[in-house]
PADO-83261 format. One record per residue (C-alpha): x, y, z; residue in one letter. Coordinates in steps of 0.001 Angstrom, whole numbers, padded with zeros to 6 digits, always signed. Layout:
N
XYZA
...
This chain:
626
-000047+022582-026463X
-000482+020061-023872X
+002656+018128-022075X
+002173+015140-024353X
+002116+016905-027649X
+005914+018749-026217X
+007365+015836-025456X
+006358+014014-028854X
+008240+016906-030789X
+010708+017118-028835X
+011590+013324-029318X
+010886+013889-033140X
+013287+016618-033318X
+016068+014696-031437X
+015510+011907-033790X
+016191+013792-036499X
+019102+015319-035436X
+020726+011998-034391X
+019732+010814-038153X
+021006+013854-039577X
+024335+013829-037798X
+024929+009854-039400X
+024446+010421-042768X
+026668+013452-042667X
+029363+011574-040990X
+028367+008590-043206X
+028654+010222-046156X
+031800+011668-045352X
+033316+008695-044945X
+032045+007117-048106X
+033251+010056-050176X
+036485+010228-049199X
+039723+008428-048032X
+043061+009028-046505X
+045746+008215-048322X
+049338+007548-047032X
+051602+010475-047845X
+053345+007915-050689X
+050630+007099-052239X
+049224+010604-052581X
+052716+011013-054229X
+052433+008116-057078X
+049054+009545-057621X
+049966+012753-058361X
+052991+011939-060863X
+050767+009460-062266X
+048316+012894-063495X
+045100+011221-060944X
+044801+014233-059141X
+042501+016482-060531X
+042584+019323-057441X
+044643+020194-054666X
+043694+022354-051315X
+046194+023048-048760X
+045541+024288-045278X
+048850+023851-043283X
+050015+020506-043475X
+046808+019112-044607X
+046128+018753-048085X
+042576+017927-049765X
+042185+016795-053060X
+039837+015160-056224X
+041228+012178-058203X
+040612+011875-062232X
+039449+008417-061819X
+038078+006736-058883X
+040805+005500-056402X
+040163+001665-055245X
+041689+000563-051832X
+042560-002869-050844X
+039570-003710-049688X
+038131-002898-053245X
+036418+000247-052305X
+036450+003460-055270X
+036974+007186-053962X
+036522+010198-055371X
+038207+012540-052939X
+041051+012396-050187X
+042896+013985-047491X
+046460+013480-046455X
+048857+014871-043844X
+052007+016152-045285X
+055055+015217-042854X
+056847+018053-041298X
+060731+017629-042736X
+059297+017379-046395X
+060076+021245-048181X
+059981+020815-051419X
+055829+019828-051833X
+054722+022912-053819X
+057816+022589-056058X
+056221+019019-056581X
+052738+020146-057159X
+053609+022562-059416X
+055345+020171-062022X
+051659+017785-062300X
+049678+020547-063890X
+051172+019260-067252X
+049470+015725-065824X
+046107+016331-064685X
+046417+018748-062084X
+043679+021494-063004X
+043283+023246-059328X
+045765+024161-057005X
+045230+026483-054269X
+046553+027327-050543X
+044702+028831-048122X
+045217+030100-044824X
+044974+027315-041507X
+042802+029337-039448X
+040982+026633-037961X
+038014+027975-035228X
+038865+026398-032224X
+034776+026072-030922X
+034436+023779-034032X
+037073+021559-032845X
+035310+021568-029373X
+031916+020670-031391X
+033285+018018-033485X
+035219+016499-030392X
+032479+016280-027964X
+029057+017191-029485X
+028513+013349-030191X
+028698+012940-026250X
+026799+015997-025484X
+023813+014818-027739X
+024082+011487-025631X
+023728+013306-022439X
+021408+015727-023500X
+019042+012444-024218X
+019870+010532-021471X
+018993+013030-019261X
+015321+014253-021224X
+015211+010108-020899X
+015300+009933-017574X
+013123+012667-017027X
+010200+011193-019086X
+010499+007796-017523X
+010413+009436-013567X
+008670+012458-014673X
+004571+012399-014561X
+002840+009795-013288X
+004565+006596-015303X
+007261+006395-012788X
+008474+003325-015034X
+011858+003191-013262X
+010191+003546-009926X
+010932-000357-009378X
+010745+000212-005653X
+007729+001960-005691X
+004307+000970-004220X
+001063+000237-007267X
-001357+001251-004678X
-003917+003212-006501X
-006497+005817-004479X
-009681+004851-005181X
-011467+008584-005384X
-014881+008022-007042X
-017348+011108-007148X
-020107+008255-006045X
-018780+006897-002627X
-020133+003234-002257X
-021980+002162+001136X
-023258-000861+002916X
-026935+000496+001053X
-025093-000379-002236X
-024113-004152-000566X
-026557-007159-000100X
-027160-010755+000499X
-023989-010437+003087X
-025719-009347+006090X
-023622-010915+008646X
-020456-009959+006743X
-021648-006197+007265X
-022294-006481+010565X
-019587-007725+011255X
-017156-005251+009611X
-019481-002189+011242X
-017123-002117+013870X
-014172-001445+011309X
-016263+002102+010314X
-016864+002688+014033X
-013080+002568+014573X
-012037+004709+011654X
-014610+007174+012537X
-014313+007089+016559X
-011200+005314+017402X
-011274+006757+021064X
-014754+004976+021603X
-012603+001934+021658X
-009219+003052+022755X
-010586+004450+026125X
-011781+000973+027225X
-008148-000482+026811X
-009590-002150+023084X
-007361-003001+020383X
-009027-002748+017022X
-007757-005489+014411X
-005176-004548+012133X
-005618-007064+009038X
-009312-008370+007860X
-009429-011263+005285X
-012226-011578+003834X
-013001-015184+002532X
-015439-016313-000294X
-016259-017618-003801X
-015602-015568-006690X
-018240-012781-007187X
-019559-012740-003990X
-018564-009086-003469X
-015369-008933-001006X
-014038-005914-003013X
-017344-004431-003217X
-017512-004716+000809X
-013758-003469+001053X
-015203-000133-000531X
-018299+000422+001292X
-016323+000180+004641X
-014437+002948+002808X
-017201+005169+001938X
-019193+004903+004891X
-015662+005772+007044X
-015067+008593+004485X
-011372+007434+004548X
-009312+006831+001714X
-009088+003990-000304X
-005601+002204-001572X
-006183-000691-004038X
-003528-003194-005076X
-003976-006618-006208X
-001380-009366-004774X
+000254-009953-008115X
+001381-006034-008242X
+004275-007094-005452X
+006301-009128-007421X
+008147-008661-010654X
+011712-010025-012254X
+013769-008233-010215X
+014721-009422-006534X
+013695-007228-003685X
+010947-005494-005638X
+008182-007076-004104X
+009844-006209-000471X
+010453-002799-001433X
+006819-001950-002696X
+005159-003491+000072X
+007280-000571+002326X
+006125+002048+000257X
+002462+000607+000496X
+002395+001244+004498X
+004554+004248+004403X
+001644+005547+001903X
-001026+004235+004233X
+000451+006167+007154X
+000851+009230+005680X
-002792+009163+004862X
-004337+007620+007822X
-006487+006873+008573X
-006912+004688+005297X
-007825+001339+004331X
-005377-000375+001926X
-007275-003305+000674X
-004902-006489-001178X
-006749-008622-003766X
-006367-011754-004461X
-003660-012396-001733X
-002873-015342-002033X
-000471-014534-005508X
+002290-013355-002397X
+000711-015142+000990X
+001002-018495-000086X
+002997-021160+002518X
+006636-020818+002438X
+008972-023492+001411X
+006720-024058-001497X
+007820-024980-005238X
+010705-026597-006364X
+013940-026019-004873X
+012557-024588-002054X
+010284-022072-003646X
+010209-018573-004965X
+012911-016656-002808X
+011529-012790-004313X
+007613-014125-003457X
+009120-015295+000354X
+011027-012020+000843X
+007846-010154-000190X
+005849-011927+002433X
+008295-011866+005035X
+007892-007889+004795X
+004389-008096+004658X
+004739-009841+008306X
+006736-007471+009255X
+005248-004083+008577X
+001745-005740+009825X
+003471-006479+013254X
+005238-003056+012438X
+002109-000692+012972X
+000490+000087+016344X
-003683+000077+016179X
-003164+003955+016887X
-001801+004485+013472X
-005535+004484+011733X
-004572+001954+008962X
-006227-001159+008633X
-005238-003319+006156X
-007894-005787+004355X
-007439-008517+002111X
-009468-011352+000307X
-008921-014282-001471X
-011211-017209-002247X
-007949-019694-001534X
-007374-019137+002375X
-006307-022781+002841X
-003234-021746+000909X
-002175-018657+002985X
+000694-019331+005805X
-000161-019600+009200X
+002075-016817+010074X
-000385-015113+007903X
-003547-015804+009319X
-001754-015813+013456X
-003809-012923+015874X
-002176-009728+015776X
-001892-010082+011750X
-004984-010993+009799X
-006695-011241+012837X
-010805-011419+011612X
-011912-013470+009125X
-014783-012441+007551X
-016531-015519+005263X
-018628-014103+002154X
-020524-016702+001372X
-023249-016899-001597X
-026545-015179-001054X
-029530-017055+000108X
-032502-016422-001401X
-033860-013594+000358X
-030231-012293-000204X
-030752-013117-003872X
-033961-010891-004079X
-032163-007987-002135X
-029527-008103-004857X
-031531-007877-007509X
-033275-005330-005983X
-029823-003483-006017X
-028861-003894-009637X
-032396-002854-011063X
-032666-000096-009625X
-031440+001728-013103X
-033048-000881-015424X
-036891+000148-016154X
-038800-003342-015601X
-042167-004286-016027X
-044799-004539-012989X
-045213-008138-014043X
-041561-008977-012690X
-041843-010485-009984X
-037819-010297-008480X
-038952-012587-005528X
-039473-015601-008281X
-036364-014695-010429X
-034343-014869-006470X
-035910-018662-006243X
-035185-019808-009770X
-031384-019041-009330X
-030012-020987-006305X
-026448-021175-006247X
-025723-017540-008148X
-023150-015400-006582X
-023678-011679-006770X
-021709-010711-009706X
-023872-014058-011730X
-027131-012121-010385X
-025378-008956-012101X
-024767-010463-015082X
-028242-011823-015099X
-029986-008516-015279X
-027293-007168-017511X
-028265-010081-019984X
-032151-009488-019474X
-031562-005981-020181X
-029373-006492-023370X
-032335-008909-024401X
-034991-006478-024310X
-033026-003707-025712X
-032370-005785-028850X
-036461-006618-029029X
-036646-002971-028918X
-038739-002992-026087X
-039195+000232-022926X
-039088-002222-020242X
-037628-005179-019354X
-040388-008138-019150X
-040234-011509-017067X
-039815-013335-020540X
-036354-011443-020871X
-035237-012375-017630X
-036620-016166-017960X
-034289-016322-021429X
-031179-014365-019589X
-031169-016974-017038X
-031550-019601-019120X
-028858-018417-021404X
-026621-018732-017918X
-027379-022197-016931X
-027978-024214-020090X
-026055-021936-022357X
-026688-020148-025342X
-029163-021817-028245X
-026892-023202-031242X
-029758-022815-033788X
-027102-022715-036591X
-025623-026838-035568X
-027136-029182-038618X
-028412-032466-036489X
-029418-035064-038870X
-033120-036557-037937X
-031704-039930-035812X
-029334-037822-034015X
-032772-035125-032608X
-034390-038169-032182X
-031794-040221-029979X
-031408-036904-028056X
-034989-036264-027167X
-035347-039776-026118X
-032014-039520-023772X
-033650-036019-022268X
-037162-037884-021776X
-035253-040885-020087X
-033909-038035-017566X
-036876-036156-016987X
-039432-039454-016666X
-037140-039888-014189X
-036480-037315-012167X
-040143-036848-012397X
-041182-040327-010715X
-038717-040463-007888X
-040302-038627-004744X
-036743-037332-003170X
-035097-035121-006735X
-035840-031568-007447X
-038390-030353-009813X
-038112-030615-013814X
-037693-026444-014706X
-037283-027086-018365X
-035775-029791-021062X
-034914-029317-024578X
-033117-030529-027635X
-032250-027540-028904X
-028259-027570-028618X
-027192-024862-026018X
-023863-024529-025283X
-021359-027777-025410X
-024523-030313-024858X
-027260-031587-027404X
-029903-031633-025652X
-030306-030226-021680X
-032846-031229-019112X
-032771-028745-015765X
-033474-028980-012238X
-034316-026052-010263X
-034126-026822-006155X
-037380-025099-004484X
-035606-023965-001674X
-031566-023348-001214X
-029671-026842-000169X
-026538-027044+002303X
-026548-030599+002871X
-027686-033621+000682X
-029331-037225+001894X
-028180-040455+001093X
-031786-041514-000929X
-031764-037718-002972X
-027653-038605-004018X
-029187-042276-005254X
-032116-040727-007158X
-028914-038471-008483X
-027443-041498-009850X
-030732-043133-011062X
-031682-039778-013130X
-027929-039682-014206X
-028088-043011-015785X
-031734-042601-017020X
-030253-041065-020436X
-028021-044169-021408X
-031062-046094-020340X
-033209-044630-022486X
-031136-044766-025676X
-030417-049133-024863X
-034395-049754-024309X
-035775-048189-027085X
-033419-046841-029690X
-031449-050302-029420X
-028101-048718-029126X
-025385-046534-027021X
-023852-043382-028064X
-021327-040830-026932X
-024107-038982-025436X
-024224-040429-022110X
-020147-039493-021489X
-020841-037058-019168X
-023415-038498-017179X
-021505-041321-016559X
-018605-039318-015488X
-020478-036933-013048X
-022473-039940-011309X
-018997-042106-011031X
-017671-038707-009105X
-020826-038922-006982X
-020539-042001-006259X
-016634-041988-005604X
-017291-039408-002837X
-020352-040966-001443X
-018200-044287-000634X
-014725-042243-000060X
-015947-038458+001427X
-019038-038702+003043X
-018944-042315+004803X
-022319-043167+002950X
-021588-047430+002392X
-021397-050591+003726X
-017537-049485+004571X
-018771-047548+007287X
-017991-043716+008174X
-014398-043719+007278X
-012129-040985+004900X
-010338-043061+002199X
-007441-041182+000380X
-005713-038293+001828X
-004545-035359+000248X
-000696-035096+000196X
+000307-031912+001989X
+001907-030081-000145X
+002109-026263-001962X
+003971-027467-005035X
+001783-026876-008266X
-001823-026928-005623X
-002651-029248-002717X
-004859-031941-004434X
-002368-032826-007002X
-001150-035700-005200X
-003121-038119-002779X
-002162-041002-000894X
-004263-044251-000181X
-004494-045104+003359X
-005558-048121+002866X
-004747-051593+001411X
-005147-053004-001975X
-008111-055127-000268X
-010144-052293+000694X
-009166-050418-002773X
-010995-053528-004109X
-014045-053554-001965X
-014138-049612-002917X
-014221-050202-006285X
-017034-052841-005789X
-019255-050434-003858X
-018840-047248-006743X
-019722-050140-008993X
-022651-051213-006939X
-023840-047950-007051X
-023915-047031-010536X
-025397-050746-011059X
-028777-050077-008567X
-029253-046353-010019X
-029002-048068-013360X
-031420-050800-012765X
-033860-048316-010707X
-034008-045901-013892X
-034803-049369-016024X
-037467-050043-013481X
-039008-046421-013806X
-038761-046250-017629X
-040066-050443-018280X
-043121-049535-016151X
-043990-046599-017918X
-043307-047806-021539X
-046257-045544-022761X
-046035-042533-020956X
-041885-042483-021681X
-042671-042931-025435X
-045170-039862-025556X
-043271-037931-023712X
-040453-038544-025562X
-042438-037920-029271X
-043634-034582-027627X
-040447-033503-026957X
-038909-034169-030341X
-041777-032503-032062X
-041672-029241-029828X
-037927-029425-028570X
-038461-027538-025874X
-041154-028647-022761X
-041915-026349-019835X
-042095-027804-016038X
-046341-027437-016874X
-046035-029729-019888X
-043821-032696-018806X
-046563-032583-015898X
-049523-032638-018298X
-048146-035292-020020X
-047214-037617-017028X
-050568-037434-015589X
-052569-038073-019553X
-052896-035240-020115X
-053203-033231-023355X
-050390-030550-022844X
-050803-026849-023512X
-049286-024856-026481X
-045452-023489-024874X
-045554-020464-024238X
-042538-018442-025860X
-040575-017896-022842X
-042063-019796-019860X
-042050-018689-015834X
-041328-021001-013294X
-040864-019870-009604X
-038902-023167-008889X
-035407-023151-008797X
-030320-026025-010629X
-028661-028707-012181X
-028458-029658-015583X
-028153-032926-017062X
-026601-032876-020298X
-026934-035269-023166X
């Protein structure tokens, strides 16, 4: 019988005794009552007493009829205490057997002195007796739910030790944190030379670019031990917690140096100070002030490095980020696409694919995905071709998988009456015309009607190559294709709909930060409307205008402007192209869904080919949605 199974029973078993004991005492005093010595008199010359037991001075007894108290409670039995100068009770006794009295009997007050000591203090030795099997459950093991003070630090131990071989599209990152594995492996290499090696890294980066997943190769390939805790572990209800755990942490690391303890998500306790209302979170402070502390607390020499990441640093205190703390800052940015095809590489090395997959055109098609969306992609394309019941994963399954991530999955079930397809496929062939006749937009990867996710109808844009910065004329053709739906439905279906809500929405942003962000108008290269600076509930809550209600107007003017010239350029395109907009438009709400091949085919006259049922394009994202 395992530990668990002894301590269930043994709980059982206490139970029961604890539920045992109350009904005995319960019932005990439900049954019976004490009666004043007087009143046990009137009883018995009244013939209600039915049986009489006398040990010593107490007496025991059975009424005839149920005795009721004040309270309006009936008895059946009693006990009184006869009082030491009265003589003449069995003379008494003996004259109610005419009146009731059937029983009368004295026995001997021998009264076993353990069973007073039982009665007296078992109650409280049952209460210790569970208190203390209490205590020993709750600190016993590894729950340790009392342990308030006590670091959450968990030892990563896997059987499979992850390396920089298991890491990719971060090449710089790993270079740069090589010399973290030279250190834990040869610390004298640098220690001889008068070298200091870093005691904190941060590691900076969108979500699911793999931070953690470089926080755990360093371990592996140092063969040092792991400790994992994620920022919100420090902190809980009760004050000093936080401080107390972070202690334990390095007293942990030490003992097992060398080490890496690795913080997630640090920026739940390494946010500025003085933040929040009333000054801020005191327990969250005192937590980081430790932190400070113990990091200015070890010497290089100990072996532990601490590493943490967060994809917030503009958050994190300066004291935080000051040399001799968090001293290198590692940024994990999102793969490029060579980076893209390495990863891939990495997460199909399990999944059986075809020859015909070519991972160099899946690595193009997906600008913008992070490693963990790259993971999720092949996850998908596998779960597609397991449910086809295929052996290998094809191109087709990938080509669905991805665009299941970036349109959305198909809503075949949503009932769209025949005007509302028709209106949609129009507002789609207004974008695509579009984006198709301006020289400076990405290349049309797909369009459809078919309702995916939250939108209609979806028309996508794959970049050919990875983009870091954007011109002036490609954020205009933005706008133009932006407004191209709303254009579409007002030239020929003759009205407006909801539709266009979105597009409006996204091209006033664009055209907001074009005038206010990026100095790209007639205002010249100026910053209007700066962020407040403060922690409270996030940074951009609150801005300020720094500048006067004359230039707020002249802003206005220019987003306006804008819109108004992106508006009247997609009127332009679509007027002078009445007949190629109107077939492409009919195509599309015949066959729903048109391939980057087809739209071509039928821009340039030509008779488009059948769709294929899932297909390739080695373009590469953004969606426009109806």
């Amino acid at each position: 019988m395992n530990q668990t199974m002894k301590n269930v029973f043994l709980w059982l078993f206490l139970i029961v005794i604890v539920v045992l004991v109350f009904n005995i005492f319960n019932q005990v005093e439900q049954a019976s009552t004490e009666l004043p010595f007087s009143t046990f008199m009137e009883q018995g010359k009244t013939g209600n007493i039915s049986s009489l037991e006398m040990k010593g001075q107490k007496v025991n007894g059975d009424f005839v009829t149920p005795y009721k108290d004040a309270q309006g409670r009936k008895f059946t039995k009693f006990t009184t205490v006869v009082p030491e100068f009265y003589q003449n009770l069995s003379k008494d006794i003996l004259s109610w057997e005419g009146k009731g009295l059937q029983k009368f009997q004295v026995k001997e007050d021998k009264e076993n002195p353990w069973m007073a000591v039982l009665i007296g203090w078992g109650p409280i030795l049952l209460l210790i007796v569970i208190w203390v099997m209490f205590m020993r459950q709750m600190q016993g093991g590894g729950n340790k739910a009392l342990s308030f003070g006590k670091s959450k630090a968990r030892l990563i131990d896997d059987q499979r030790k992850v390396t920089f071989e298991d890491v990719a599209g971060v090449d710089e990152a790993i270079e740069e944190l090589r010399e973290i594995v030279d250190f834990l492996k040869t610390p004298k290499k640098f220690t001889k030379l008068g070298g200091k090696i870093p005691k904190g890294v941060l590691l900076m980066g969108p979500p699911g670019t793999g931070k953690t997943l470089l926080a755990k190769a360093i371990a592996g390939e140092a063969n040092v031990p792991f400790f994992s805790i994620s920022g919100s572990e420090f902190v809980e209800m009760f004050v000093g917690v936080g401080a107390s755990r972070v202690r334990d942490m390095f007293e942990q690391g030490k003992k097992n140096a060398p080490c890496i303890i690795f913080v997630d998500e640090i920026d739940a306790v390494g946010r500025h100070r003085g933040a929040g209302l009333g000054g801020g979170h005191d327990e969250r402070e005192q937590t980081l002030n430790q932190l400070l502390v113990e990091m200015d607390g070890f010497e290089s020499g100990d072996g532990v490095i601490l590493m943490a990441a967060t994809n917030r640093p503009d958050v994190l205190d300066p004291a935080l980020l000051r040399p001799g703390r968090f001293d290198r800052r590692v940024v994990v940015a999102r793969p490029d696409v060579n980076g893209r095809e390495a990863i891939i590489a990495i997460h199909t090395r399990k999944v059986p694919i075809a020859e015909s997959v070519d991972l160099r055109v899946i690595a193009r098609s997906t600008p913008g995905f992070s490693g963990a969306d790259l993971q999720n992609l092949v996850n998908e394309a596998a779960l597609l071709a397991a449910r086809r019941e295929k052996d290998v994963v094809e191109m087709s399954d990938f080509e669905e998988a991805k665009d299941k991530i970036i349109m959305g999955l198909e809503r075949k079930s949503l009932a769209m009456n025949e005007d509302e397809k028709k209106n949609t496929a129009y507002h789609e062939a207004g974008h695509t015309l579009v984006a198709v006749m301006l020289p400076d937009s990405d290349p049309i990867h797909k369009v459809t009607t078919v309702p995916r996710g939250r939108a209609l109808g979806v028309t996508v844009q794959l970049p050919e190559d990875d983009r870091y910065t954007y011109t002036k004329t490609y954020l205009e053709s933005r706008i133009a294709i932006l407004m191209a739906g709303r254009v579409a439905e007002e030239l020929f279906m003759g009205h407006m709909t909801t539709g266009a809500g979105n597009d409006i929405e996204v091209a006033t942003d664009l055209a907001r930060k074009m005038v206010c962000k990026w100095g790209m108008s007639d205002l010249g290269p100026l910053n209007y409307g700066v962020a407040e600076d403060e922690i409270f509930l996030g940074k951009d809550l609150v801005r300020h205008n720094n500048y006067s209600d004359t230039t707020a107007q002249r802003i206005d003017d220019t987003i306006s402007e804008f819109i108004r010239k992106g508006y009247e350029r997609a009127s332009k395109i679509l007027e002078g192209n009445r007949e190629t907009f109107i077939r492409l438009a009919e195509t599309l709400y015949e066959k729903e869904v048109l391939s980057a091949d087809e739209v071509m085919a039928i821009v340039n006259g030509d008779t488009p080919e059948p769709a294929a049922e899932n297909p390739v394009s080695d373009e590469g994202g953004s969606a426009e949605e109806a």
